[in-house]
LUMSEKE-537637 format. One record per atom (N, C-alpha, C): x negated, z, y negated. Coordinates in steps of 0.1 Angstrom, whole numbers, padded with zeros to 4 digits, always signed. Example, Ala and Ser with C-alpha at 12.3 -4.5 7.8 and 13.67 -1.06 7.14 Angstrom:
BEGIN
-0132+0078+0057-0123+0078+0045-0132+0078+0033-0128+0071+0022-0137+0071+0011-0129+0079+0000
//
This chain:
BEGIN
+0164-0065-0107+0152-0069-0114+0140-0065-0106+0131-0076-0110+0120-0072-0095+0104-0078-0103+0096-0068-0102+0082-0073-0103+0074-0072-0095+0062-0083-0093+0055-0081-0080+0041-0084-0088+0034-0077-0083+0017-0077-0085+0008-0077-0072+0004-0087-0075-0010-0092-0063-0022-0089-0073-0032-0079-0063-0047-0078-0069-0052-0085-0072-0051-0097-0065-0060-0104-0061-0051-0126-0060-0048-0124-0074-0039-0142-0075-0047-0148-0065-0036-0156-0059-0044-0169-0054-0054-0168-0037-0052-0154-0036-0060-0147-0021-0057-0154-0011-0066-0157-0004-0066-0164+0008-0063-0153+0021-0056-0153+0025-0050-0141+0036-0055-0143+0051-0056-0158+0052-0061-0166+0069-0070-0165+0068-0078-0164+0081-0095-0165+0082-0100-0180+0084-0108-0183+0077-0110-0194+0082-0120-0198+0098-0132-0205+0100-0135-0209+0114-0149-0203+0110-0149-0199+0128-0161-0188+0122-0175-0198+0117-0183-0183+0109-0192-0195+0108-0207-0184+0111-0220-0194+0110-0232-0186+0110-0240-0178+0105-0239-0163+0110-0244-0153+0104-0257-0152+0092-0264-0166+0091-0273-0163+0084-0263-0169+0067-0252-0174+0072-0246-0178+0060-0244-0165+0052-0236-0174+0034-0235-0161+0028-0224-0154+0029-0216-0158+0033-0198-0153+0030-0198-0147+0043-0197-0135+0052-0194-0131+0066-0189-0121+0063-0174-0118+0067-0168-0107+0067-0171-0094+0080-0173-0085+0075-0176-0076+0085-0172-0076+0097-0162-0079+0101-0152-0083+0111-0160-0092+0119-0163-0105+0117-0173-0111+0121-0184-0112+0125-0187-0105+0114-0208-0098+0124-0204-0090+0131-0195-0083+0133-0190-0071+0142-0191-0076+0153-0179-0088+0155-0179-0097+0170-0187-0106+0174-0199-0107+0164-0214-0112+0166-0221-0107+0179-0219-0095+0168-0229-0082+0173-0226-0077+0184-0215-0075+0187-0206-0072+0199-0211-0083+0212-0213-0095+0209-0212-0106+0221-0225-0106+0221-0239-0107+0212-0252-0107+0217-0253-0095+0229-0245-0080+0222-0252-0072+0231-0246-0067+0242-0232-0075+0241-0229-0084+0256-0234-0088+0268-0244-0100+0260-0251-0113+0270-0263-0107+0275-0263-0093+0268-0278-0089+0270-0277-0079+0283-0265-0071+0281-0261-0058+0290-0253-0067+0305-0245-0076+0307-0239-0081+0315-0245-0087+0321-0241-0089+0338-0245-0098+0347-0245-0111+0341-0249-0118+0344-0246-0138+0347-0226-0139+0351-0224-0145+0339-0210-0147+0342-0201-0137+0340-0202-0125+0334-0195-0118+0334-0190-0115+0319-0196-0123+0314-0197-0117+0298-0180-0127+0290-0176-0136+0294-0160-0140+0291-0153-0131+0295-0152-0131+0308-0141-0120+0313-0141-0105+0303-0155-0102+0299-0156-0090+0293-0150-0095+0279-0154-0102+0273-0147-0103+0257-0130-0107+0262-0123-0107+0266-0109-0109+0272-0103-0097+0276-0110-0085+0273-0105-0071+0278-0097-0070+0265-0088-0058+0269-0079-0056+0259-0087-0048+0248-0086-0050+0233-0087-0044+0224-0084-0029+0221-0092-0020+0220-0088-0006+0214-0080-0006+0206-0074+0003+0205-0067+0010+0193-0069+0009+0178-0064-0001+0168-0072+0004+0152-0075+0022+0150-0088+0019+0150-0092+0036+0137-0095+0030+0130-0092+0039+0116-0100+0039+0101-0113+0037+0105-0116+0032+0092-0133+0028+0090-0138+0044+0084-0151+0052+0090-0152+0061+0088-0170+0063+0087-0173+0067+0069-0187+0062+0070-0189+0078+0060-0201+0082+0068-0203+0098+0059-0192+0104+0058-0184+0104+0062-0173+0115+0068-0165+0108+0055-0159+0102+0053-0148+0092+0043-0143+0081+0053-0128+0084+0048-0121+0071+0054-0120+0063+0044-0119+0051+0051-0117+0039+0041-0104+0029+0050-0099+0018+0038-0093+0010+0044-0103-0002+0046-0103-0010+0061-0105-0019+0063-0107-0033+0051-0093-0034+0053-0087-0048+0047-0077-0042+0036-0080-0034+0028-0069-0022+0014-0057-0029+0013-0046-0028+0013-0033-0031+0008-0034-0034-0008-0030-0046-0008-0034-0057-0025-0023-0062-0027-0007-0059-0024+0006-0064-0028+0015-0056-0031+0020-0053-0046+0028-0042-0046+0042-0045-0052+0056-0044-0053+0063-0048-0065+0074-0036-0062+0082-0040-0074+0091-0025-0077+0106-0036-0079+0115-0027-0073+0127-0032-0081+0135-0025-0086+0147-0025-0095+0156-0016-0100+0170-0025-0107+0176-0017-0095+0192-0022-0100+0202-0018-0108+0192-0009-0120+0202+0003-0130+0192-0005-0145+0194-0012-0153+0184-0017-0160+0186-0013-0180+0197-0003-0182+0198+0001-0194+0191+0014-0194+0188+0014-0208+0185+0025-0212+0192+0039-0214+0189+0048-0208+0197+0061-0208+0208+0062-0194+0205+0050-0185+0215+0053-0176+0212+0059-0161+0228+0062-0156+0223+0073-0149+0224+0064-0134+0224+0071-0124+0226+0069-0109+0218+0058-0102+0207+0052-0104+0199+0047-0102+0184+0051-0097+0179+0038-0086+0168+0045-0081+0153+0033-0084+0138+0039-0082+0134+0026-0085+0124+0025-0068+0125+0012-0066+0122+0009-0058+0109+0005-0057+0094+0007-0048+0083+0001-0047+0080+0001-0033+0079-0015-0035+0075-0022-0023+0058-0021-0018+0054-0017-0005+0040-0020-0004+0039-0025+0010+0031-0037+0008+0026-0042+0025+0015-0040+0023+0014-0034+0045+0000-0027+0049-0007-0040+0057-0021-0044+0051-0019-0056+0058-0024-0053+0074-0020-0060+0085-0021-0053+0100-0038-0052+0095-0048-0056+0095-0064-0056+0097-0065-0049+0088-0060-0038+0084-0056-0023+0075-0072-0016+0081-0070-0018+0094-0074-0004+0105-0073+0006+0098-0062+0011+0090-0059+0028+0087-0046+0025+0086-0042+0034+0089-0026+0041+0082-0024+0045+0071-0012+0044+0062-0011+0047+0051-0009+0059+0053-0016+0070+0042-0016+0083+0045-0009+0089+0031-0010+0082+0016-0003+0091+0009-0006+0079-0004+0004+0078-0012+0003+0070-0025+0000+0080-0039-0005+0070-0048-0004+0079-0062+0001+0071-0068+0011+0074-0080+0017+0066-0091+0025+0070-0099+0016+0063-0111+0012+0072-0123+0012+0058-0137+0021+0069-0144+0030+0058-0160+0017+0055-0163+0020+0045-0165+0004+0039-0179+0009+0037-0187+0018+0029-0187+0028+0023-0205+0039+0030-0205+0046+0028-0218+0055+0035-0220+0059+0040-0233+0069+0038-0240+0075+0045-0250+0079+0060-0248+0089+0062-0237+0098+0074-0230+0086+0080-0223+0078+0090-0225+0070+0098-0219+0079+0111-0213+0091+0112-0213+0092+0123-0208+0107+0124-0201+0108+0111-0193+0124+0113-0180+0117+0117-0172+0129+0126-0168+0122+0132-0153+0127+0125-0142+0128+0129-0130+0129+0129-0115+0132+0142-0107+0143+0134-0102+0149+0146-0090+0137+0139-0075+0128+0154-0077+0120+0150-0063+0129+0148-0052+0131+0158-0052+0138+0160-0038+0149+0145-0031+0157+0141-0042+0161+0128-0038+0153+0118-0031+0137+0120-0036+0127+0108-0031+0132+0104-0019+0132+0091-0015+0129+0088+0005+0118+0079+0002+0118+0076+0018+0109+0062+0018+0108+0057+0029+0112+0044+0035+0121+0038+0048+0113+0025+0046+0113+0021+0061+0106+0005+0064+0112-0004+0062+0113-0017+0055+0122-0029+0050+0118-0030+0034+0127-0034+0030+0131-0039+0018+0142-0029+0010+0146-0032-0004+0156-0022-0007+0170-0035-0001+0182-0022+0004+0192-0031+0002+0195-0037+0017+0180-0037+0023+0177-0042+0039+0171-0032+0041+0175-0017+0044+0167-0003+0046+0164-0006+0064+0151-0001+0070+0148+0001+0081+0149+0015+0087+0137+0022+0097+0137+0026+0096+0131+0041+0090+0138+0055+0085+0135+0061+0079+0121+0065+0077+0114+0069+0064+0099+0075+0067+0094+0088+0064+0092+0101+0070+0092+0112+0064+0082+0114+0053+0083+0120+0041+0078+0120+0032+0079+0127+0021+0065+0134+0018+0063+0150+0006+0064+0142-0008+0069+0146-0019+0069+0139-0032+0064+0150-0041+0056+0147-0049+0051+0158-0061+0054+0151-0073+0058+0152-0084+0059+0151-0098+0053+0158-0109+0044+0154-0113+0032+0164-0122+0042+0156-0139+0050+0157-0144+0053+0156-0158+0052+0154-0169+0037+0164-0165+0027+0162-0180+0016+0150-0176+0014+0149-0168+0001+0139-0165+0012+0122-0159+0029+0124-0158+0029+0114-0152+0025+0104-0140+0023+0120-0130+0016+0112-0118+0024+0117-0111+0027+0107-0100+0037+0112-0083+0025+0110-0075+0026+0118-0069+0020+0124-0054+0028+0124-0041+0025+0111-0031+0036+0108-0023+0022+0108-0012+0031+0118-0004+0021+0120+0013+0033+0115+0026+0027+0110+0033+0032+0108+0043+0028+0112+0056+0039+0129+0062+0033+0135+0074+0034+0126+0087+0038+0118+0084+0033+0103+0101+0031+0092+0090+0016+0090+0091+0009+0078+0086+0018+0064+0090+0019+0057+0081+0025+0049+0082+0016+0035+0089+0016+0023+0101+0007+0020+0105+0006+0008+0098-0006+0002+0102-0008-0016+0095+0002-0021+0099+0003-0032+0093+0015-0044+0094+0026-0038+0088+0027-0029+0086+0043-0024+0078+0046-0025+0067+0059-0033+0061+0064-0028+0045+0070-0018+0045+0069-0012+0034+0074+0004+0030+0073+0002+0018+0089+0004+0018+0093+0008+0006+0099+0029-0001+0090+0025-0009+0094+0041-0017+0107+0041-0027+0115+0051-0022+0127+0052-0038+0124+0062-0043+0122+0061-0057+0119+0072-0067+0132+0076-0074+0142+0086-0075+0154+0089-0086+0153+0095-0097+0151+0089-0108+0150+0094-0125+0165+0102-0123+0165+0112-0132+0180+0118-0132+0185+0108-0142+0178+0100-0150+0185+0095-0162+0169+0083-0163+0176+0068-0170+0168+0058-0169+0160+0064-0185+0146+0061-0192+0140+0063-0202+0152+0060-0211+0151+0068-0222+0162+0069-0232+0156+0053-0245+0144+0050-0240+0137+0036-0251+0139+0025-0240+0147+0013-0246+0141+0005-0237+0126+0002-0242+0121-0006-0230+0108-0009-0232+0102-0015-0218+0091-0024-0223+0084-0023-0201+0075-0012-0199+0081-0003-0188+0072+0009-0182+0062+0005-0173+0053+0007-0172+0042+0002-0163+0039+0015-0157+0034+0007-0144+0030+0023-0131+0020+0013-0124+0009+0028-0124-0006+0021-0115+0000+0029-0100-0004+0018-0087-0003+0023-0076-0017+0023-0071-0021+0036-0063-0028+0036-0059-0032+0038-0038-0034+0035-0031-0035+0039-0018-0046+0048-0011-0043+0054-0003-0051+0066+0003-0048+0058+0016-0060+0058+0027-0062+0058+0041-0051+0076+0050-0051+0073+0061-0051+0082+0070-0065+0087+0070-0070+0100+0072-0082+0105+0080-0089+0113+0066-0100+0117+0074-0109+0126+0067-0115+0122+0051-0109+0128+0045-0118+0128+0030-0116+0108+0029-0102+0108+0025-0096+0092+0019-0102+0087+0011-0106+0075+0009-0113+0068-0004-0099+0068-0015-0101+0065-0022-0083+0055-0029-0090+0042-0026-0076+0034-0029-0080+0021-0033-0068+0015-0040-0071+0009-0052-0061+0004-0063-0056-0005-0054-0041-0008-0059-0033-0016-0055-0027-0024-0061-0023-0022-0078-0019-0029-0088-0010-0023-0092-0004-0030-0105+0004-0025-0111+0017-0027-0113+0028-0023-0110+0040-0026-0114+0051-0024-0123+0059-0031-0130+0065-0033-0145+0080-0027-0141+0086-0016-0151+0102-0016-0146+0105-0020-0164+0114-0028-0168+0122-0036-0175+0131-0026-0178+0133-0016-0190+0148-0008-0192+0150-0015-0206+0161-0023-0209+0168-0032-0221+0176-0020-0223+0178-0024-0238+0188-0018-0247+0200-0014-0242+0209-0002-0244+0221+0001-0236+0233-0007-0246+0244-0010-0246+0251-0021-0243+0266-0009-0248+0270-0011-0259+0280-0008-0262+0295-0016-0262+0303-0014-0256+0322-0020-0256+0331-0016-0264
//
């Protein structure tokens, strides 16, 4: 069972053709490489100013304004899945999907996520089980190292990751309940995202639904 939440229905993901700075719609990105090529044409010989925009690109860094990192382009696609779907049951894990989109320019540095709905306020989780690996569930990639916290009473996980995870990546987190909510009901969980780097902004991500139906007697 699988839900997926986009921030943002209907988002247009492609850039369209550039257009003139005095317009209204200019993504930063764009005045950037404005701004970059005027002071170009201004600093460079005669003729030298293509060959210079053809140089290789830097490295993405975080966007970094008054000592806060931010995301670029925030990660706005999230969904969960779970292959254990009764109530009360055991050996199951739940799964959350997040893609980083590459024009990130941060690394994912740590998630928060935290029950908003809910009948069962009070299954727990075996931290220690947590992982969190590159792919899909089911199609695991490679592994991702990663700290898990469980606050109980407030219903928040605290997931850090000591190697930031870079743009362009899916990453998926598995969370292990020792036991599924003893109510069925739809549980809802807010995801939120942190940048790599100094003093992280958040940035919401949406929200995703786990489905636990009635348990099923023979």
């Amino acid at each position: 069972m699988e839900t997926v939440m986009d921030r943002h229905p209907g988002r247009e993901t492609s850039e369209g053709p550039a257009i003139n700075l005095s317009a209204a719609a200019v993504s930063p990105s764009a005045a950037l490489r404005a701004l970059l090529s005027g002071a170009l044409a201004l600093a460079l010989p005669h003729g030298t100013l293509a060959a210079a925009l053809f140089l290789p690109s830097p490295p993405a860094r975080a966007l970094e304004l008054r000592g806060q990192t931010y995301f670029l382009s925030p990660p706005w696609k999230v969904r969960l899945r779970n292959y254990y779907w009764y109530a009360d049951q055991s050996g199951g894990e739940y799964y959350i999907t997040i893609d980083l989109p590459e024009k990130a320019d941060a690394s994912l540095g740590a998630l928060q996520i935290l029950q908003t709905r809910g009948v069962d306020r009070s299954f727990s989780f075996d931290e220690r089980a947590s992982r969190a690996f590159l792919g899909l569930p089911r199609r695991e990639g490679a592994k991702v190292p990663v700290v898990v916290r469980f606050d109980d009473n407030q219903r928040l996980f605290r997931i850090d990751f000591p190697e930031p995870v870079p743009p362009g990546s899916t990453l998926t987190v598995a969370l292990r309940p020792y036991r599924n909510p003893s109510q069925p009901d739809s549980y809802m969980f807010q995801v939120t995202a942190f940048p790599a780097g100094p003093d992280p902004v958040a940035s919401p991500v949406g929200f995703v639904t786990l489905s636990i139906l009635q348990s099923v007697s023979f």
